[in-house]
C-alpha positions in Angstrom: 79.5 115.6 63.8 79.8 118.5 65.7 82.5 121.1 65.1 83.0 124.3 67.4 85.4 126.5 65.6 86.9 129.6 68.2 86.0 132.2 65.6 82.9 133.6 63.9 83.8 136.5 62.1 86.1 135.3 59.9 86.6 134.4 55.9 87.6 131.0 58.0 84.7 130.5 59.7 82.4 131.0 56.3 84.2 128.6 54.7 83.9 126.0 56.9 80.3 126.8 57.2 79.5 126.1 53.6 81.9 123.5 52.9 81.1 121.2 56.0 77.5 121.8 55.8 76.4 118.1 56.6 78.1 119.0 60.0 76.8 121.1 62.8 79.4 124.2 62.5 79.6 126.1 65.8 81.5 129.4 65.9 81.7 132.4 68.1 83.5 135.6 69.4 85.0 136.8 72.6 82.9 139.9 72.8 84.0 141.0 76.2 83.0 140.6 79.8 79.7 141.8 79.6 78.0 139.0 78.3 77.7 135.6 79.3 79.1 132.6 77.4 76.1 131.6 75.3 74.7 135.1 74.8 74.3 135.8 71.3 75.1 139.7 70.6 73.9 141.1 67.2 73.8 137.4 65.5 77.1 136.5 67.0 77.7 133.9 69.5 79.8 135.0 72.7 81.8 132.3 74.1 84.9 132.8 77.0 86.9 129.9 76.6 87.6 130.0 80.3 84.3 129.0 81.1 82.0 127.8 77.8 78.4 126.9 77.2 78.8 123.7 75.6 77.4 120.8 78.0 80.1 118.4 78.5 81.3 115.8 75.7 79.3 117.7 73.1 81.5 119.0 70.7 83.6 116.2 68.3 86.3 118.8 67.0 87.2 122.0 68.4 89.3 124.4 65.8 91.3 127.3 67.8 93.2 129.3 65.6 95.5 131.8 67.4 92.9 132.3 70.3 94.7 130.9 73.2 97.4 133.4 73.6 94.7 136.3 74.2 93.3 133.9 77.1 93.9 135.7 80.6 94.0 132.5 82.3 94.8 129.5 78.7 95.2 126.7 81.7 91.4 127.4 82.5 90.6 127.5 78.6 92.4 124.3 77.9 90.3 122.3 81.0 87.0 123.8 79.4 88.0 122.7 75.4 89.2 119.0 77.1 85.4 119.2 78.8 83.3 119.9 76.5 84.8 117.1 73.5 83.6 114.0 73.2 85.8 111.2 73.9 88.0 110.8 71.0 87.5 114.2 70.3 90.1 116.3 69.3 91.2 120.1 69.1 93.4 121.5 66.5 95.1 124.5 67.9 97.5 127.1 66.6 99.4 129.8 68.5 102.3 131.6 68.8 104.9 129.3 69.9 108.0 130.3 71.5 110.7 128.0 70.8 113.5 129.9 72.6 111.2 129.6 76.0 111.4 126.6 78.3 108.8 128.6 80.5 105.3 130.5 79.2 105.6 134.3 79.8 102.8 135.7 81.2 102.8 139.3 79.5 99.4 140.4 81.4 96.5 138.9 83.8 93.3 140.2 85.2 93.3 140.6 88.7 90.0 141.3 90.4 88.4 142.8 87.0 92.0 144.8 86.1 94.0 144.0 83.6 97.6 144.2 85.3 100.4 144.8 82.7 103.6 142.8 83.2 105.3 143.3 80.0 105.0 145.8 77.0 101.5 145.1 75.9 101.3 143.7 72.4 98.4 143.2 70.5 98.0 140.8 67.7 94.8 141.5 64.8 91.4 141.1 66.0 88.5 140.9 63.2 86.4 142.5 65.6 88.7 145.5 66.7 91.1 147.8 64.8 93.5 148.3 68.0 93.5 144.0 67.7 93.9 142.1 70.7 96.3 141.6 73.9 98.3 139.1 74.0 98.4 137.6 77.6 100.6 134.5 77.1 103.8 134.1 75.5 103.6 130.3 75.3 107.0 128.6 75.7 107.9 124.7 75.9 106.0 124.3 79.0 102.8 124.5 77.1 102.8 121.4 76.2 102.5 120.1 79.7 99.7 122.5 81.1 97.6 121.0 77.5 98.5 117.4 79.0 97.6 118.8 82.3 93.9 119.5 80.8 93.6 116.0 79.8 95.3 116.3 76.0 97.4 113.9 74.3 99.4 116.9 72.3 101.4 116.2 69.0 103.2 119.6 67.5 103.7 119.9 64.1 105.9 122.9 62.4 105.4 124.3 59.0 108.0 126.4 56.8 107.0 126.1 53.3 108.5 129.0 51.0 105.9 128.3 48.2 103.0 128.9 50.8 105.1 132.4 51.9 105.6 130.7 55.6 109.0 132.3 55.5 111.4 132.5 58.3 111.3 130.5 61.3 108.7 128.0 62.2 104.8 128.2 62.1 
């Protein structure tokens, strides 16, 4: 089984190396748009979700955890992650999820190599960068069509557990 988590830096990611070693574990990094997706910088794999390496049907789970709202175009991202699983693949995703939003605010885009602000930026922690990363989606209910647009059958499921300190309102 093949298993391309969207992270490589991470506590996360080392686990799941060592504990699903009879699996082929798969992670990477957004390392900017120097590099192509494939490129391996300094022992790290660079992948862009908007356009990955993977050959199509490859990959038999994909793990994204809080990567898609830091994708300039997540429509694009969601189209390559639906390409590149096998069929009866599946992706466990995670993101900031706006409840109170029928429509997905886009809070930034790149147009023609610039980032173009349309909100306050916000950035949200980044393993590999102390000023984190931009947020370019705020992803409302509408989400859940552009995932079924890509091709996924999407199930939500919300957490609040007080003895797990998932406090407040839904994760």
């Amino acid at each position: 089984m093949t298993i391309y988590l969207m992270e490589q830096v991470t506590p996360f990611y080392a686990w799941a190396k060592m504990a699903l070693s009879e699996h082929t574990v798969i992670g990477s990094e957004y390392l900017g748009p120097n590099y192509r997706s494939g490129q391996v910088v300094m022992g790290i794999l660079h992948e862009d979700t908007e356009s990955l390496s993977f050959e199509s049907e490859s990959i038999d789970i994909i793990v994204s955890n809080d990567v898609f709202e830091h994708v300039s175009n997540p429509d694009a991202a969601f189209r390559e992650s639906y390409r590149v699983l096998r069929s009866g693949g599946i992706m466990l995703a995670t993101f900031p999820f706006h409840s109170d939003k029928d429509v997905s605010v886009v809070r930034a885009e790149y147009v023609h190599g610039t980032i173009i602000h349309h909100h306050e930026p916000v950035y949200h922690g980044d393993p590999l960068s102390p000023k984190g990363s931009l947020v370019f989606t705020d992803f409302g209910w509408d989400v859940l069509d552009r995932l079924r647009s890509a091709g996924f059958v999407v199930c939500i499921e919300v957490y609040a557990f007080k003895e797990l300190g998932h406090l407040g309102g839904a994760n």
